[in-house]
Backbone as a ProteinNet text record, in pm:
[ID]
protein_1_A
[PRIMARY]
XXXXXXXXXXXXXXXXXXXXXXXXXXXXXXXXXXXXXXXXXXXXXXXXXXXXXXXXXXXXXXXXXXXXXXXXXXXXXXXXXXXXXXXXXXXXXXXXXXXXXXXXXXX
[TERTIARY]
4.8	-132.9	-187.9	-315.2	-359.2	-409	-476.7	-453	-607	-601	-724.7	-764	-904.9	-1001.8	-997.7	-884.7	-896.7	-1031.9	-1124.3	-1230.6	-1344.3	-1369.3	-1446.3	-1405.9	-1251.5	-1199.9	-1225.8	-1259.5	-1264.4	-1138.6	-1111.9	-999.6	-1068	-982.8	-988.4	-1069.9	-998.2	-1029.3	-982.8	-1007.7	-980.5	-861.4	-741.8	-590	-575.1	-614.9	-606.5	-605.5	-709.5	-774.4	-737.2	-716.3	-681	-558.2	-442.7	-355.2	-390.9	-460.8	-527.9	-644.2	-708.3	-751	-699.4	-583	-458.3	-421.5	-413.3	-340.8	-463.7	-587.3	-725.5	-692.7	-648.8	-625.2	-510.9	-433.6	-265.2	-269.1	-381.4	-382.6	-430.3	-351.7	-341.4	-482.6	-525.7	-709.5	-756	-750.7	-906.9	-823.3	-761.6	-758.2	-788.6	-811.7	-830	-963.8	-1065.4	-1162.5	-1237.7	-1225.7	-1267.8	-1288.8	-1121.5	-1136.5	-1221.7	-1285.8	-1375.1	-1524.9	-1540.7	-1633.7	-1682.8	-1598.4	-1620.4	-1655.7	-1541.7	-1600.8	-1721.6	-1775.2	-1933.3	-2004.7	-2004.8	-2053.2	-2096.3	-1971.2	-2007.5	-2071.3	-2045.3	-2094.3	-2264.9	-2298.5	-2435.5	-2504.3	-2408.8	-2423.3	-2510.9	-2383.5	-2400.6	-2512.6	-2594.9	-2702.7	-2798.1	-2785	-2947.1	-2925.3	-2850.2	-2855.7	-2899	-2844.7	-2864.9	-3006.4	-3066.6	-3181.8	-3294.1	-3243.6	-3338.4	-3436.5	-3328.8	-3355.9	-3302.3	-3394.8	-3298.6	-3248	-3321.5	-3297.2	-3163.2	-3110.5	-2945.7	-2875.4	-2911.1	-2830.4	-2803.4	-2957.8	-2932.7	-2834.8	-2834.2	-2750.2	-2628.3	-2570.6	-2458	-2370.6	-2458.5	-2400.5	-2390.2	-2511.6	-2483	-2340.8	-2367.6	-2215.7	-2106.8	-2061.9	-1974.7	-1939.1	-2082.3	-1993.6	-1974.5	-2027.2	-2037.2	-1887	-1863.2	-1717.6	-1626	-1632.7	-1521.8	-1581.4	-1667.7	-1663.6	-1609.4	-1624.7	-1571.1	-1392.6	-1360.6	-1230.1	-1147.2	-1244.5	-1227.2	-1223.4	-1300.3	-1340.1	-1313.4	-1261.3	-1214.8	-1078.2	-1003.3	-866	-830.5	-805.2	-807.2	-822.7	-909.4	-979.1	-942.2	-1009.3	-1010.3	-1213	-1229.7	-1358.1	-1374.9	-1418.8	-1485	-1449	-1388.6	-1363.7	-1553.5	-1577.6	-1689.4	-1773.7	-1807.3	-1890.6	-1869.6	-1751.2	-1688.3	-1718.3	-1630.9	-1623.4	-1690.7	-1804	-1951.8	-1882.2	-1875.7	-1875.7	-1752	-1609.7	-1453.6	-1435.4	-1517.9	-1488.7	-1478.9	-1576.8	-1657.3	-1567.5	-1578.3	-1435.7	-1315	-1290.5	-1127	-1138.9	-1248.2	-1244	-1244.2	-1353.9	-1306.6	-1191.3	-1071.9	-972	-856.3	-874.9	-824.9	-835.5	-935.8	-973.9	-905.5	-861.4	-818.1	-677.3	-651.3	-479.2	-475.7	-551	-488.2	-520.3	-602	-610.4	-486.1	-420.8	-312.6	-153.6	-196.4	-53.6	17.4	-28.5	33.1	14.7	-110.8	-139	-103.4	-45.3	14.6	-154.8	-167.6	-322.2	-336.8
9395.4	9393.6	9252.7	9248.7	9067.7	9037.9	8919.1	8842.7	8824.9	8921.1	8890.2	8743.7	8682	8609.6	8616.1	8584.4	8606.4	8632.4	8502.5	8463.9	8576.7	8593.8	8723.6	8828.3	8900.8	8963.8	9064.4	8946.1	8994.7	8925.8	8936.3	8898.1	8795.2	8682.7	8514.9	8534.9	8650.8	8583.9	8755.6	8762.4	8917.2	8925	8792.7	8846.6	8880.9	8856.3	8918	9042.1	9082	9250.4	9292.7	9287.9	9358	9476.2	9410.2	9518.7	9583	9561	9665.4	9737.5	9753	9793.4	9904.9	9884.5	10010.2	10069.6	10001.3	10129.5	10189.2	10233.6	10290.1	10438.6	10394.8	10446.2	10538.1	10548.5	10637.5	10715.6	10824.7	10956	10967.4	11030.8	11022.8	11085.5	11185.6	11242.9	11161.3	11089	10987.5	10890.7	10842.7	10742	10768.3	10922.3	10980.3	11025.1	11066.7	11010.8	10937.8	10829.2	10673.3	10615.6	10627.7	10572.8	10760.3	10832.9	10886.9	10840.9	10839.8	10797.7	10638.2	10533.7	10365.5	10426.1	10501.8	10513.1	10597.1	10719.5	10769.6	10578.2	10559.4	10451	10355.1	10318.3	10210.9	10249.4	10362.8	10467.4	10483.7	10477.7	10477.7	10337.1	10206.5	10094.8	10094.4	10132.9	10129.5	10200.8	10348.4	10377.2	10272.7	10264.5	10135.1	10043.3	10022.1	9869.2	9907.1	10034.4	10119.8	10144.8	10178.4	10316.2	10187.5	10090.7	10015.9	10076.1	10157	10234.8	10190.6	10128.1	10098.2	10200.9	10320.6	10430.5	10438.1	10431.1	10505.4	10356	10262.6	10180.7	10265.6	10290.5	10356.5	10515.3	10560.5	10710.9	10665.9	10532.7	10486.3	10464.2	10434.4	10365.6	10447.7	10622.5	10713.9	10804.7	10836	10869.1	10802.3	10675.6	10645.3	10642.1	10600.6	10622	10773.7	10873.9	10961.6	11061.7	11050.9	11081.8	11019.3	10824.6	10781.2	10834.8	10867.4	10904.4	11058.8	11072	11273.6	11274.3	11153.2	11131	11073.6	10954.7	10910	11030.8	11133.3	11180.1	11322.9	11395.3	11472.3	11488.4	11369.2	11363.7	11297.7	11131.6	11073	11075	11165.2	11121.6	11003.2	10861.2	10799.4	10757.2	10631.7	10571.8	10507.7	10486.1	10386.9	10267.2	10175.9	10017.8	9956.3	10011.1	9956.2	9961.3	10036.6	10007.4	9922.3	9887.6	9718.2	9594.5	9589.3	9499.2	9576	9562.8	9584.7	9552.4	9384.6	9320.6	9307.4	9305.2	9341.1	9428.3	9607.8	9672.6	9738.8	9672.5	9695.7	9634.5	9504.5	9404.3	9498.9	9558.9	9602.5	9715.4	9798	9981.8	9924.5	9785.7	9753.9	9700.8	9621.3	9565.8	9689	9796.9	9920.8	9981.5	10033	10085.4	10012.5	9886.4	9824.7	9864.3	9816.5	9871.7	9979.4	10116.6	10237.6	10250.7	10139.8	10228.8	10138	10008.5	9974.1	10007.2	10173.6	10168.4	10065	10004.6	9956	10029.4	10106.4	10217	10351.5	10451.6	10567.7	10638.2	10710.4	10776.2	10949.9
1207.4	1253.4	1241.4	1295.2	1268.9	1135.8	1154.2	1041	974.8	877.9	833.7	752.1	798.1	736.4	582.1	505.2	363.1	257.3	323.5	280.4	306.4	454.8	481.1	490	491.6	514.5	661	740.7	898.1	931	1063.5	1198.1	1241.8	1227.4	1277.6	1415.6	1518.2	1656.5	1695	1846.4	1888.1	1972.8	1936	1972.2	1807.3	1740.2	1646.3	1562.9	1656.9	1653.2	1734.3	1857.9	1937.6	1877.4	1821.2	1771.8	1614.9	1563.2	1461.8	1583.4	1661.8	1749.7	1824.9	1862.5	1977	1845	1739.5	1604.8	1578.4	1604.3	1562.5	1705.1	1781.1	1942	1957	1868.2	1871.2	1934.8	1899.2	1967.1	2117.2	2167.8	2290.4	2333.8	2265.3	2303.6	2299.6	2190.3	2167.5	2245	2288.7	2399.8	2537.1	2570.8	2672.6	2674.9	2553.4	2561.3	2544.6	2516.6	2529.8	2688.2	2780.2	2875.8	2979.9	2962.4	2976.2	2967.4	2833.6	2791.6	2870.8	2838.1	2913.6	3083.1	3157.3	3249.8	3315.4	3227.4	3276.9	3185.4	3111.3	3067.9	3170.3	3251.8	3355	3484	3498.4	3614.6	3572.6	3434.4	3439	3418.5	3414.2	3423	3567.7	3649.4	3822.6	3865.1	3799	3832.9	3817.4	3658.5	3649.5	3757.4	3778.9	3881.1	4039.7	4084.8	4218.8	4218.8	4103.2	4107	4021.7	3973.8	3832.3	3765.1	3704.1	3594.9	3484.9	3407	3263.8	3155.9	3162.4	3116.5	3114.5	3238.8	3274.9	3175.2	3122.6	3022.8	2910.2	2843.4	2703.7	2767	2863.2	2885.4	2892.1	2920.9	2941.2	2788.2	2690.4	2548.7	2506.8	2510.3	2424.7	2475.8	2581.2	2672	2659	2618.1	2578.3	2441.2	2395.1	2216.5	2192.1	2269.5	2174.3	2251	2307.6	2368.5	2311.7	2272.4	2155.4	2037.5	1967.4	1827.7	1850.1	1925	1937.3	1893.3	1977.7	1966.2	1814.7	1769.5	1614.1	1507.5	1502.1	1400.5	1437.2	1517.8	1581.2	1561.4	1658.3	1690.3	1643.6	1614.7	1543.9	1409.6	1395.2	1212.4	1145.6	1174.3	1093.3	1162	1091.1	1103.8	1258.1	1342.1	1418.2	1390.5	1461.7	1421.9	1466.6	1538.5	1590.7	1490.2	1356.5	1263.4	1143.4	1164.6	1090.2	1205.2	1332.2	1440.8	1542.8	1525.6	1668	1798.9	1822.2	1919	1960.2	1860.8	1890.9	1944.1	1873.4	1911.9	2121.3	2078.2	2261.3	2330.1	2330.6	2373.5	2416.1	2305.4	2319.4	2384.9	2372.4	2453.3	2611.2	2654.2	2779.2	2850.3	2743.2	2735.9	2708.5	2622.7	2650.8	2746.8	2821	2948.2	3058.6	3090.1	3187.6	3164.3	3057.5	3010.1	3077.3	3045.4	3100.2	3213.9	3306.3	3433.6	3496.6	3438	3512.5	3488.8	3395.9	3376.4	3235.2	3223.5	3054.5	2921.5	2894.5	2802.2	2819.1	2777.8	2848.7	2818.1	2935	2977.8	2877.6
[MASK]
+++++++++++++++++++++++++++++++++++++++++++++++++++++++++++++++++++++++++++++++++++++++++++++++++++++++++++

């Protein structure tokens, strides 16, 4: 896995995280609802912007986290990386999500 920040005991950088990241992801549910979840997420991205509705932002974040936490604590059972690494985490569910729609992550 990467290399933790001795000092802060965070990840230097997010090639770093990225693979403590896919090991949070094993289970094939919660990777299946995640890239669920990211995509109603971006789909309600695409309303606010169609309709300018900012509303459909906040429907977008709760729809996605709450389909990956279904999956963490559900299927998964472990914690959320996202309530250690906020801004990694997000990073990587969109950097995950691309993986599986091209075929490099098994779906």
């Amino acid at each position: 896995m990467g290399q933790l920040d001795s000092e802060a005991g965070r990840y230097a950088n997010f090639t770093e995280f990225y693979p403590f990241y896919l090991s949070e992801h094993a289970n094939r549910t919660c990777r299946r609802l995640h890239f669920v979840g990211t995509s109603l997420g971006l789909a309600c991205l695409v309303t606010a912007v169609v309709t300018l509705n900012a509303g459909w932002l906040l429907a977008g974040l709760v729809v996605g986290y709450a389909f990956a936490w279904v999956g963490h604590f559900v299927f998964e059972k472990n914690r959320p990386a996202t309530f250690t690494y906020p801004l990694w985490s997000f990073i990587g569910d969109w950097v995950m999500w691309s993986e599986i729609l091209r075929g490099r992550i098994r779906f």
